[in-house]
C-alpha positions in Angstrom: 31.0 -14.6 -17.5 29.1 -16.6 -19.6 31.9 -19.5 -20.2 34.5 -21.3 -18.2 37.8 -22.9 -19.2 37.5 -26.5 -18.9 41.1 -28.2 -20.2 43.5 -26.6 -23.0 44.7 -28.6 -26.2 48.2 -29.0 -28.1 47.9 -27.8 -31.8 51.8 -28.2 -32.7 52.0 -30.0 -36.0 53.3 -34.0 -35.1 53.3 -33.8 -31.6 51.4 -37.0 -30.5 49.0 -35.4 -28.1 47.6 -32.8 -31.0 44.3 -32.4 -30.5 43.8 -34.1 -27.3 42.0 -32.2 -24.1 44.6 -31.9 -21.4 44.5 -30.4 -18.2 43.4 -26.9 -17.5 46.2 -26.6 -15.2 49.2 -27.3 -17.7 51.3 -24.3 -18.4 53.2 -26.4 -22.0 52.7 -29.7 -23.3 54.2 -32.6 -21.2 55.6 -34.2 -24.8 56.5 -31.6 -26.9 56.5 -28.4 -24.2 54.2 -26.4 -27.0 52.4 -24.1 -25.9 48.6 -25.2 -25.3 45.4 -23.3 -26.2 42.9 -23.0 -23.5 39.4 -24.8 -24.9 36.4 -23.3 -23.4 32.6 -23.8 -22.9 29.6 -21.7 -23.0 27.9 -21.9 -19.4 23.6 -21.7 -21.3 22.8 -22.0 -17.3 24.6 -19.0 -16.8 22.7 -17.3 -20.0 19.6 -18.2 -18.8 20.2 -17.3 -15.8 21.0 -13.8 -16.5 18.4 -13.2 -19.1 15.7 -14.1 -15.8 17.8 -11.8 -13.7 16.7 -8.7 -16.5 13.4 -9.7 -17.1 12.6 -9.7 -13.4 14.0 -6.1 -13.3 12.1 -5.3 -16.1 9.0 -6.5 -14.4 10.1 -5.2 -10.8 10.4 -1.8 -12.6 7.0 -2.0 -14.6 5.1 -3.0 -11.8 6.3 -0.2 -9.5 6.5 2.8 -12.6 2.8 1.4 -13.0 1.8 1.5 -9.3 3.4 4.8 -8.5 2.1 6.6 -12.3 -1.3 4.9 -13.1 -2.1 3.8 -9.1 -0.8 6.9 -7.2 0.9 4.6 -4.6 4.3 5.6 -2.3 6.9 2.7 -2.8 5.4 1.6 1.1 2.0 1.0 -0.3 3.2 -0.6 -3.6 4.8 -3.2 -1.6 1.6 -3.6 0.3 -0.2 -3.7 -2.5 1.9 -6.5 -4.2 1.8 -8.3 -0.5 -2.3 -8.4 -1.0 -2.8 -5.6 1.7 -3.3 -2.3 -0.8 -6.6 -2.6 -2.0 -9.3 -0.2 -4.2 -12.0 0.0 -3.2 -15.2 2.7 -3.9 -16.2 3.3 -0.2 -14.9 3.4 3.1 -15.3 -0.2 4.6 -13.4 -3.3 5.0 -13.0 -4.2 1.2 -12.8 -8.1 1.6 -16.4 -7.9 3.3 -18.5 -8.8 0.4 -21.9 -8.0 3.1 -20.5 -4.9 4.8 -22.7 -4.1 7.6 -21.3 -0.9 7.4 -19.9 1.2 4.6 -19.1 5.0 4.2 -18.2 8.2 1.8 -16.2 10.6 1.0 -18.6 14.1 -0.3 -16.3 16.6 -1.8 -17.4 20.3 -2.5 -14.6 21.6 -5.0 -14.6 25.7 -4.8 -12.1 25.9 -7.9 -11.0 23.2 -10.7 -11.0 19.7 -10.1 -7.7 18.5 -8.3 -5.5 16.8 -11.0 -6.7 13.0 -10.7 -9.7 13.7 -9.3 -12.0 12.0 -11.9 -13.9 9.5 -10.0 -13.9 10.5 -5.9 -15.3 7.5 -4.9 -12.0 5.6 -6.0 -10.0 5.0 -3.3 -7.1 3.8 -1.9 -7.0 1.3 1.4 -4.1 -0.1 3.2 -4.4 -2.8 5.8 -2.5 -2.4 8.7 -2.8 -4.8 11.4 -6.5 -5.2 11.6 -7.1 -0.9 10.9 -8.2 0.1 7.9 -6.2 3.6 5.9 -8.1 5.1 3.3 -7.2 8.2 1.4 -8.4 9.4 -2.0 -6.3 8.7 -5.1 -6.0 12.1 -5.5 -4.4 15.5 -3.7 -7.2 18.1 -2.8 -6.8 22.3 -2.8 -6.8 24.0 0.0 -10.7 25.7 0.7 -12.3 22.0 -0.9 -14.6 21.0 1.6 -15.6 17.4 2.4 -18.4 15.9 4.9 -18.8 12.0 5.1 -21.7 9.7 4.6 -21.9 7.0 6.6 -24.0 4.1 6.5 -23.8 1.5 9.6 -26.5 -1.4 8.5 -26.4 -2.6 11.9 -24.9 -1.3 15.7 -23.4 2.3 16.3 -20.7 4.6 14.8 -18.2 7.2 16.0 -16.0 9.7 14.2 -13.3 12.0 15.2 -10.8 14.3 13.4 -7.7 13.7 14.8 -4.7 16.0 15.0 -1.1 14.8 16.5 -1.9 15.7 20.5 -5.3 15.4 20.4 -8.5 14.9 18.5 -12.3 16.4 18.4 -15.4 14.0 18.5 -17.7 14.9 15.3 -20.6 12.1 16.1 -22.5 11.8 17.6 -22.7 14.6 19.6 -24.6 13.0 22.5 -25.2 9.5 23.2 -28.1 8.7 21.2 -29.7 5.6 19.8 -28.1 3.0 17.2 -28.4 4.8 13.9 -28.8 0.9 12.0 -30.3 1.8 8.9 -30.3 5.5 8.7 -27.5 7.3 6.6 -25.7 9.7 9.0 -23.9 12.8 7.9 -20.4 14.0 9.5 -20.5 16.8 10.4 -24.6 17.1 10.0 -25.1 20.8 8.6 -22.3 21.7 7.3 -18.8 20.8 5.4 -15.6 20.8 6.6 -13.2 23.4 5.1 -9.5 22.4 4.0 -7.0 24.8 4.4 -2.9 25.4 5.7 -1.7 23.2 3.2 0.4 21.5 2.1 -0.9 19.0 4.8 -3.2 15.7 5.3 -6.6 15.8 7.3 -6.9 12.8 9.4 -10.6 11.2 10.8 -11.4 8.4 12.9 -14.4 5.6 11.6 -15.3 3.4 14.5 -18.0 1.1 13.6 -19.2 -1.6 16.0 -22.1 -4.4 16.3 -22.4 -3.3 19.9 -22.7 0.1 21.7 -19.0 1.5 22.7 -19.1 3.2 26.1 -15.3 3.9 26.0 -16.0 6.4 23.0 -19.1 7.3 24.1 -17.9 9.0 26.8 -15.2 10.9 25.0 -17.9 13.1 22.9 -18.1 15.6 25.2 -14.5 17.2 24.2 -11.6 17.0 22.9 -9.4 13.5 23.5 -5.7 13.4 24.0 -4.3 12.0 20.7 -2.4 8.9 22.1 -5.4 8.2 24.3 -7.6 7.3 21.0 -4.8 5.9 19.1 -5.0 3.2 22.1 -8.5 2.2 21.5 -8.6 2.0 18.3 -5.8 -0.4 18.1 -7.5 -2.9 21.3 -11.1 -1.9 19.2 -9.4 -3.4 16.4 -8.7 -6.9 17.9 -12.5 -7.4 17.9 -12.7 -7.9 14.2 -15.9 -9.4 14.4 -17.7 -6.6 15.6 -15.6 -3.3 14.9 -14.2 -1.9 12.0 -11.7 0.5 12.5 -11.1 3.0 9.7 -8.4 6.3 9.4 -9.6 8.4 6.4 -6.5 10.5 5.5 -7.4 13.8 3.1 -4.3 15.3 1.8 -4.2 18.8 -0.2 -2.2 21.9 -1.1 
């Protein structure tokens, strides 16, 4: 592997081509039909080569041990997070803004012991997809935690939702009421919101926008057919400069 044959060599005693590099090819030697012994050459590209090879493995296999042990990340999201678009951030909001006009928060209630992992709640997890935002804690909760969310839009309105596969419920506002810029707004506002049924993963909705929404203003008043609000949150998304779409995923057991 690491050498190649490159000519073989008479070594019979008198002959007059001892020593002398003939052809790879040459079965005897053409004067004195000895046999020849192959001469070979050690290939350092090939060495070098091949000792990159292992300490790329190496360093493949420490970065994703290290992401999937120390980081909590599934193999998806450590490949996101080595393209640039995993990020950690300590509150719900688009973690390259370094001004967020909005920003949010996770409130847990634990009933029993912590969760394993669950040393600092605000540390999160966010992967970009598209222009959407996924955020889930870097931790998996027990079933009868309860959560609410903090939310704090600087500037225009926001609207929340817990969504389920065929259809989701509107938890703010209730009504259509005026911006909330500058106020802290609590979701849901008197009370938490109980986990339970596990194992399985509680998904909400965080629109925040610059500008009053009518299309999910309208959709307070009951429950939204799931693909319906999947569809505006991707076009909502487009408008980067003035939404932020987030999906807050809770998962617990």
């Amino acid at each position: 592997m690491f050498s190649e044959l490159i000519g073989k060599k008479c070594l019979t005693q008198g002959c007059a081509l001892q020593g002398q590099l003939q052809d790879k090819g040459l079965a005897i030697c053409p004067e004195c039909a000895g046999e020849l012994t192959p001469v070979m050459r050690t290939r350092k590209d090939r060495i070098l080569m091949a000792i990159a090879a292992v300490l790329i493995l190496a360093l493949v296999g420490g970065t994703f041990g290290y992401a999937v042990m120390a980081l909590r990340l599934t193999a998806s999201e450590t490949l996101s997070w080595l393209s640039g678009r995993v990020t950690f951030p300590d509150r719900v909001t688009a973690p390259e803004s370094r001004k967020p006009w909005f920003y949010g928060r996770i409130q847990w209630n634990f009933q029993g012991s912590r969760p394993a992992g669950a040393v600092d709640t605000d540390n999160l997890i966010c992967e970009r997809r598209g222009e959407e935002y996924w955020f889930h804690p870097r931790f998996q909760s027990n079933d009868g935690d309860q959560i609410h969310f903090e939310l704090n839009p600087q500037e225009g309105y926001v609207y929340t939702f817990y969504k389920m596969d065929s259809k989701a419920i509107p938890l703010y506002p209730k009504d259509v009421t005026d911006s909330p810029a500058g106020k802290q707004v609590r979701v849901p506002e008197n009370e938490n919101m109980k986990l339970s049924g596990g194992p399985a993963t509680e998904t909400f909705l965080i629109v925040a926008s610059k500008k009053a929404l009518p299309e999910l203003a309208e959709l307070q008043t009951g429950d939204v057919p799931g693909g319906k609000l999947d569809e505006l949150a991707k076009n909502l998304s487009a408008d980067k400069e003035n939404n932020l779409v987030m999906f807050v995923q809770v998962p617990h057991s």
